[in-house]
KOLKOL-325164 format. One record per residue (C-alpha): residue number from 1; residue in three letters; x, y, z. Coordinates in steps of 0.05 Angstrom, whole numbers, plus 5000, padded with zeros to 4 digits. Example, Ala and Ser with C-alpha at 12.3 -4.5 7.8 and 13.67 -1.06 7.14 Angstrom:
   filum   vexke     c1     c2     c3
       1     ala   5246   4910   5156
       2     ser   5273   4979   5143
***
This chain:
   filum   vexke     c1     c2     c3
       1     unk   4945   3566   2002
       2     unk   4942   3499   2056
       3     unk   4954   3547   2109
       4     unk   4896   3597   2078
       5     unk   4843   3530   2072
       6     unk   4862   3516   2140
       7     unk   4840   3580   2167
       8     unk   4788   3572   2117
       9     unk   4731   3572   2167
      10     unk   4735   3640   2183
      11     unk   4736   3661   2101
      12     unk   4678   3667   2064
      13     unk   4658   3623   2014
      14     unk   4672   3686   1954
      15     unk   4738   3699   1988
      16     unk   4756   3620   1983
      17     unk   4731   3617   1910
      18     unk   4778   3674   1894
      19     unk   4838   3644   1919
      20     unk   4823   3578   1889
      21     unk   4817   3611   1821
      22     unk   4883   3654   1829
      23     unk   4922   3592   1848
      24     unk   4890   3545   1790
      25     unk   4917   3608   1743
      26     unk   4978   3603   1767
      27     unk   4989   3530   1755
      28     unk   4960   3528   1702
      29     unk   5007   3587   1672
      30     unk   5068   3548   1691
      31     unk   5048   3486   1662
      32     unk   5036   3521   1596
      33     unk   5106   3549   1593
      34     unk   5141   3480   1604
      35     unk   5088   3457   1549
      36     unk   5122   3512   1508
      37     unk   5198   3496   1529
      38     unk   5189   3418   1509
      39     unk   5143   3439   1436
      40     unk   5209   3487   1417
      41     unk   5259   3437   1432
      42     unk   5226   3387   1397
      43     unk   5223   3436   1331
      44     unk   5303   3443   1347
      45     unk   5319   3364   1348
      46     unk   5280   3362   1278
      47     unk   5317   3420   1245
      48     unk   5388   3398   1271
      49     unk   5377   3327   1264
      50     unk   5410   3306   1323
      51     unk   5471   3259   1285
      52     unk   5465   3189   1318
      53     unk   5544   3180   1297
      54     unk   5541   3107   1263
      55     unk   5602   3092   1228
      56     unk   5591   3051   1155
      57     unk   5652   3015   1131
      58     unk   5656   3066   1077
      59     unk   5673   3114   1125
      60     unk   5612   3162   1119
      61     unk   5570   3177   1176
      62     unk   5498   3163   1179
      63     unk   5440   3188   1206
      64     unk   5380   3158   1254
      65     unk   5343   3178   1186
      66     unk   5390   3150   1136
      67     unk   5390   3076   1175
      68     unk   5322   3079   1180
      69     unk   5322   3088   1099
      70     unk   5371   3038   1088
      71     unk   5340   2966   1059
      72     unk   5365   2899   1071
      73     unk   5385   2863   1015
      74     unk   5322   2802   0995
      75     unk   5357   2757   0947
      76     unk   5426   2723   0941
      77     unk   5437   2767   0877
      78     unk   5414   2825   0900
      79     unk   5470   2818   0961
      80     unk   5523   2793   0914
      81     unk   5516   2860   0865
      82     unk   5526   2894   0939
      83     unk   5588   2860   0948
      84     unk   5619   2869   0884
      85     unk   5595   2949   0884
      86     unk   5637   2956   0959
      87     unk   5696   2921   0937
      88     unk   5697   2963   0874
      89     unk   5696   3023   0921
      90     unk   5749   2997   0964
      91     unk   5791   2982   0904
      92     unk   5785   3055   0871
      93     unk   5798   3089   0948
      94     unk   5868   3045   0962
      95     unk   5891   3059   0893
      96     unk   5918   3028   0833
      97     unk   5979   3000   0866
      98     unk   5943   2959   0918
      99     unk   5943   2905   0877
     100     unk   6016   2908   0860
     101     unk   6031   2922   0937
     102     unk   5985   2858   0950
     103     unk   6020   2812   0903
     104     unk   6096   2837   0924
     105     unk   6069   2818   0999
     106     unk   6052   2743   0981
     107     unk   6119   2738   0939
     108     unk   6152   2755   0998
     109     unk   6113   2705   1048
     110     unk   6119   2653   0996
     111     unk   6198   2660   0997
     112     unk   6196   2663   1071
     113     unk   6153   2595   1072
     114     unk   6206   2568   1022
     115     unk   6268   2591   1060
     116     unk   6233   2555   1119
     117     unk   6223   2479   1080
     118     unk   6289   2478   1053
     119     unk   6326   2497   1125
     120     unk   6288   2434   1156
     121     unk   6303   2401   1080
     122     unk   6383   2408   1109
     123     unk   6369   2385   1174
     124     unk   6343   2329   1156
     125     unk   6391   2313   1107
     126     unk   6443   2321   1153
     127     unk   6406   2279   1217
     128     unk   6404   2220   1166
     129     unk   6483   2234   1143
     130     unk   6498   2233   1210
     131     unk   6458   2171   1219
     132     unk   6493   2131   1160
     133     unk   6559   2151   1190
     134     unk   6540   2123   1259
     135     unk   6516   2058   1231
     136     unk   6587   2053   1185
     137     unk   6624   2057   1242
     138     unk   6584   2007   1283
     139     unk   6582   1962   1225
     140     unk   6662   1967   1216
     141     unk   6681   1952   1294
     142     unk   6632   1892   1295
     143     unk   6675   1871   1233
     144     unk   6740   1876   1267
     145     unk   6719   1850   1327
     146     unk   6692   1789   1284
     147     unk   6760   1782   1256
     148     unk   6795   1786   1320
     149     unk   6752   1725   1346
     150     unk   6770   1687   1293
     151     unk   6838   1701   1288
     152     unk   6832   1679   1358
     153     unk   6790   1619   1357
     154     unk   6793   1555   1319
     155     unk   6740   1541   1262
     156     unk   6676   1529   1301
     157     unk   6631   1500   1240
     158     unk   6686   1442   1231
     159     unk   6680   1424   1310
     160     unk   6598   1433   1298
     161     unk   6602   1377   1242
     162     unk   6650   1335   1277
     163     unk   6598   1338   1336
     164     unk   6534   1324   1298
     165     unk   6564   1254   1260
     166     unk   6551   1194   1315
     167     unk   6580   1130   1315
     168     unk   6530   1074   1283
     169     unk   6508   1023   1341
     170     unk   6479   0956   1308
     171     unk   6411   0938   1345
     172     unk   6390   0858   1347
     173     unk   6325   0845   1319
     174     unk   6281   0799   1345
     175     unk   6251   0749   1297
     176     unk   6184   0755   1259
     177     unk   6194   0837   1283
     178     unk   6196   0892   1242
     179     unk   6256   0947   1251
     180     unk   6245   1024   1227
     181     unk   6316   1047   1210
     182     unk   6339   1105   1250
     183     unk   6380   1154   1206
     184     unk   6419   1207   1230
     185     unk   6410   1259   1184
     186     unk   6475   1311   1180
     187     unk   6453   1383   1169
     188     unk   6499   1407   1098
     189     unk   6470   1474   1107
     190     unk   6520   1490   1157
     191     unk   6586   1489   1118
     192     unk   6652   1518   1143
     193     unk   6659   1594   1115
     194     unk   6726   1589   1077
     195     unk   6778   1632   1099
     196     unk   6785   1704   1053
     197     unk   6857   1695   1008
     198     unk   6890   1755   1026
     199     unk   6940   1778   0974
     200     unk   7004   1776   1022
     201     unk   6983   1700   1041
     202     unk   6976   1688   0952
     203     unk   7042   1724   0936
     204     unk   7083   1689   0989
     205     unk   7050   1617   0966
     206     unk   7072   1635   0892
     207     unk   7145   1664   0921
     208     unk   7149   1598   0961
     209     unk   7132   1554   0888
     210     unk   7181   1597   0846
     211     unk   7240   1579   0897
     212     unk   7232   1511   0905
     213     unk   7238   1498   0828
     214     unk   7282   1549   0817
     215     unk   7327   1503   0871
     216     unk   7314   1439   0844
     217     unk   7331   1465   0769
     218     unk   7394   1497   0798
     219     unk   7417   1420   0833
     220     unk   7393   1387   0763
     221     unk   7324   1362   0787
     222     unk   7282   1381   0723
     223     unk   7238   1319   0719
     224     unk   7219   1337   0786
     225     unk   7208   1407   0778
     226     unk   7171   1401   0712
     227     unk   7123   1353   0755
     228     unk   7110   1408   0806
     229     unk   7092   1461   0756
     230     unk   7052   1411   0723
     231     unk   7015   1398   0793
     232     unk   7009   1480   0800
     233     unk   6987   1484   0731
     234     unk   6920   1430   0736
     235     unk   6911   1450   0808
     236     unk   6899   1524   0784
     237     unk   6859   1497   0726
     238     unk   6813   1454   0766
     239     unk   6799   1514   0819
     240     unk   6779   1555   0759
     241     unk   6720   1514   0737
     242     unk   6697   1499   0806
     243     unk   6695   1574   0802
     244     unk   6743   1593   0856
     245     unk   6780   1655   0844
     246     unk   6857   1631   0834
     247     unk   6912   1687   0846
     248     unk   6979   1656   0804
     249     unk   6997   1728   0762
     250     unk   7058   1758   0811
     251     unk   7049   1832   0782
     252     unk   6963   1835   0791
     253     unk   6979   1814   0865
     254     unk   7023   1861   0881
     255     unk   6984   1917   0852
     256     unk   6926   1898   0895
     257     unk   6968   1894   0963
     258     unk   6986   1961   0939
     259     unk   6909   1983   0928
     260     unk   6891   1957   1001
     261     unk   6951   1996   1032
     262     unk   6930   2059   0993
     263     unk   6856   2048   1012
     264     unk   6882   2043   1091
     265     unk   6923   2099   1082
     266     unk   6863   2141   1053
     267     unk   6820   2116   1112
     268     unk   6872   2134   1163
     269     unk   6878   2214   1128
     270     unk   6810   2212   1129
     271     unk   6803   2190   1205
     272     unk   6859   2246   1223
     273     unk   6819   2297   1189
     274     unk   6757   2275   1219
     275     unk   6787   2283   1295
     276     unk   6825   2344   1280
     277     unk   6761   2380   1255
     278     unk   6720   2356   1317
     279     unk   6777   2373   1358
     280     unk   6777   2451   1324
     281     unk   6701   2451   1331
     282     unk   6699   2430   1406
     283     unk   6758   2492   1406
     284     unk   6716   2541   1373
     285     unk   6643   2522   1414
     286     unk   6684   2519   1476
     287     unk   6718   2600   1451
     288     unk   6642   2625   1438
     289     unk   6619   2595   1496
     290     unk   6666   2628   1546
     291     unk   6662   2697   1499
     292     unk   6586   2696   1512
     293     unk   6599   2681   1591
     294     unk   6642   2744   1601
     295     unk   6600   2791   1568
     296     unk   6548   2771   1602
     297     unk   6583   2776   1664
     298     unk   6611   2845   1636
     299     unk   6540   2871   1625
     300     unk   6512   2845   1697
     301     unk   6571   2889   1722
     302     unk   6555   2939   1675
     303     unk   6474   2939   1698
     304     unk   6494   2943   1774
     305     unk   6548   2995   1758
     306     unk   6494   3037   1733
     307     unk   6442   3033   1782
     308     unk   6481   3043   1842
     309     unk   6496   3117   1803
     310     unk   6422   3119   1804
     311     unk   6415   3108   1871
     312     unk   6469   3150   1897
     313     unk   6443   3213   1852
     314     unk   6380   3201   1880
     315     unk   6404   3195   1950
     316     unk   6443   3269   1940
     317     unk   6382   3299   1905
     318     unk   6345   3271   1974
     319     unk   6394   3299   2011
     320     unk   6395   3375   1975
     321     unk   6316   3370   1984
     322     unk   6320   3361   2055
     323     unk   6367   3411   2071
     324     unk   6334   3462   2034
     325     unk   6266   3447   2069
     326     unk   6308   3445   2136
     327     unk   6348   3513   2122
     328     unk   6274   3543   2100
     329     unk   6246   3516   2159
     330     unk   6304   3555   2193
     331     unk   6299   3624   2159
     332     unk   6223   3627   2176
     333     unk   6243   3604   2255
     334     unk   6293   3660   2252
     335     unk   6250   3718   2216
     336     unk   6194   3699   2267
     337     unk   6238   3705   2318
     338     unk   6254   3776   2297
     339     unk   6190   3802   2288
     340     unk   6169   3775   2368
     341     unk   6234   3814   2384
     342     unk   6207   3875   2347
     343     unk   6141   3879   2379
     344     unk   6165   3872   2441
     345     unk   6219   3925   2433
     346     unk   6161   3973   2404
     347     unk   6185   3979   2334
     348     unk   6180   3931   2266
     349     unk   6240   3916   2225
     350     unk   6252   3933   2161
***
């Protein structure tokens, strides 16, 4: 048509008319049909409903339509009686033992969270045994050690008090002066810590008693015996109502030494037991400990075993692959070869 307006000058204006109409026809066909196309797909979206695919919770799939339809809840109630209608649904489509299922689940968690409490329960029970048993022994070698010093040293609250009393110094006084007295005041709080009466010490005392009057009955020394068991006697007496403990029965002594001997020899069994059972648990810990060191030094093995297979059945397969490709590469070489041959000789082989 441009190249028909361009020689335009030579057409008449009828002729030019013409061709203008033919070619507004033409468009104007063509626009019409794509009109048509776009009015019929249309009419198919609406009667297939194209499914925009929106998943509810439910599980259904909704339409553009159906979402369109669907109404927000106004109130609080309104949203609630929603609620309670879904979880009815979800509770009639997972079935009568969810419930049942539910409750065996937190049983379970519950028993797990219990198991957990009363492990750490044990440990700590045992951290503070352990700590008890620590502080015992601290408290009983600062006791012997004590008693070593003393056994050692001479009474150091007698030499304290001998120390503290001064000798009184008489000042002159001057006449028509007055003179404060100056007192030197001894501290009685600090008394000397009597020595314990051990039982051995009491029954060789009482021994010591029984032979001397048994000795000067025997050489006719009554009077003077009588007056030593008399001395016993009221010495024993007075000690009781001061309130000090007074050990004069032979048989109750003895039974105690023999209490204090048992008790040691219960404390030694005891210590024995103690050492031998750290000594078998440092055995057994030192046991797993290697055990677990081997086998993992078997299973490094084991691992490095096992891939140099792998890499050496790789390496072959390599190895097969190339040869193949090289004795391919051969058999062509060799069959082209033959077929040069051939043509030059005149014929083709078979």
């Amino acid at each position: 048509m441009i190249d028909q307006l361009k020689t335009s000058s030579s057409m008449n204006d009828t002729e030019l008319r013409k061709t203008i109409d033919t070619e507004y026809k033409f468009l104007s066909n063509v626009f019409e049909q794509i009109k048509q196309f776009r009015q019929s797909e249309t009419v198919q979206e609406k009667g297939t409903e194209r499914h925009v695919q929106v998943t509810n919770r439910t599980g259904k799939i909704k339409t553009a339509k159906e979402l369109k339809e669907v109404q927000r809840a106004k109130t609080l109630e309104e949203l609630h009686q929603r609620l309670d209608s879904y979880k009815a649904s979800k509770a009639v489509k997972k079935g009568p033992n969810y419930e049942r299922n539910l409750k065996r689940k937190i049983k379970k968690k519950s028993k797990v969270l219990k198991a957990k409490e009363e492990r750490k329960k044990l440990a700590r029970r045992v951290a503070k045994e352990k700590k008890a048993e620590q502080k015992r022994e601290e408290e009983e070698t600062k006791r012997l050690l004590e008693k070593a010093n003393l056994e050692k040293k001479p009474n150091v609250a007698e030499i304290d008090c001998k120390a503290t009393i001064k000798p009184v110094t008489e000042v002159p006084v001057a006449k028509g002066s007055i003179v404060f007295n100056k007192l030197d005041v001894v501290d009685e709080s600090v008394k000397a810590k009597p020595a314990k009466d051990r039982p051995q010490v009491a029954l060789q005392k009482l021994e010591k008693t029984q032979r001397l009057i048994s000795k000067l009955k025997e050489k006719g020394n009554i009077d003077k015996a009588a007056k030593i068991q008399d001395k016993v006697l009221w010495n024993n007496v007075l000690n009781k109502a001061e309130g000090v403990r007074v050990k004069d029965d032979k048989e109750k002594i003895k039974k105690s030494i023999k209490r204090v001997e048992d008790r040691k020899k219960k404390s030694e069994k005891k210590w024995k037991e103690r050492i031998e059972h750290t000594q078998k648990q440092m055995e057994s810990r030192q046991k797993k400990r290697k055990e677990n060191l081997k086998s993992r030094k078997d299973q490094k093995i084991k691992k490095k075993i096992k891939k140099s297979i792998k890499n050496r059945s790789r390496w072959r397969a390599d190895r097969r692959s190339e040869r193949k490709i090289s004795s391919q590469g051969k058999t062509r070489r060799s069959r082209r070869r033959l077929r040069s041959q051939s043509r030059r000789d005149g014929h083709c082989p078979e």
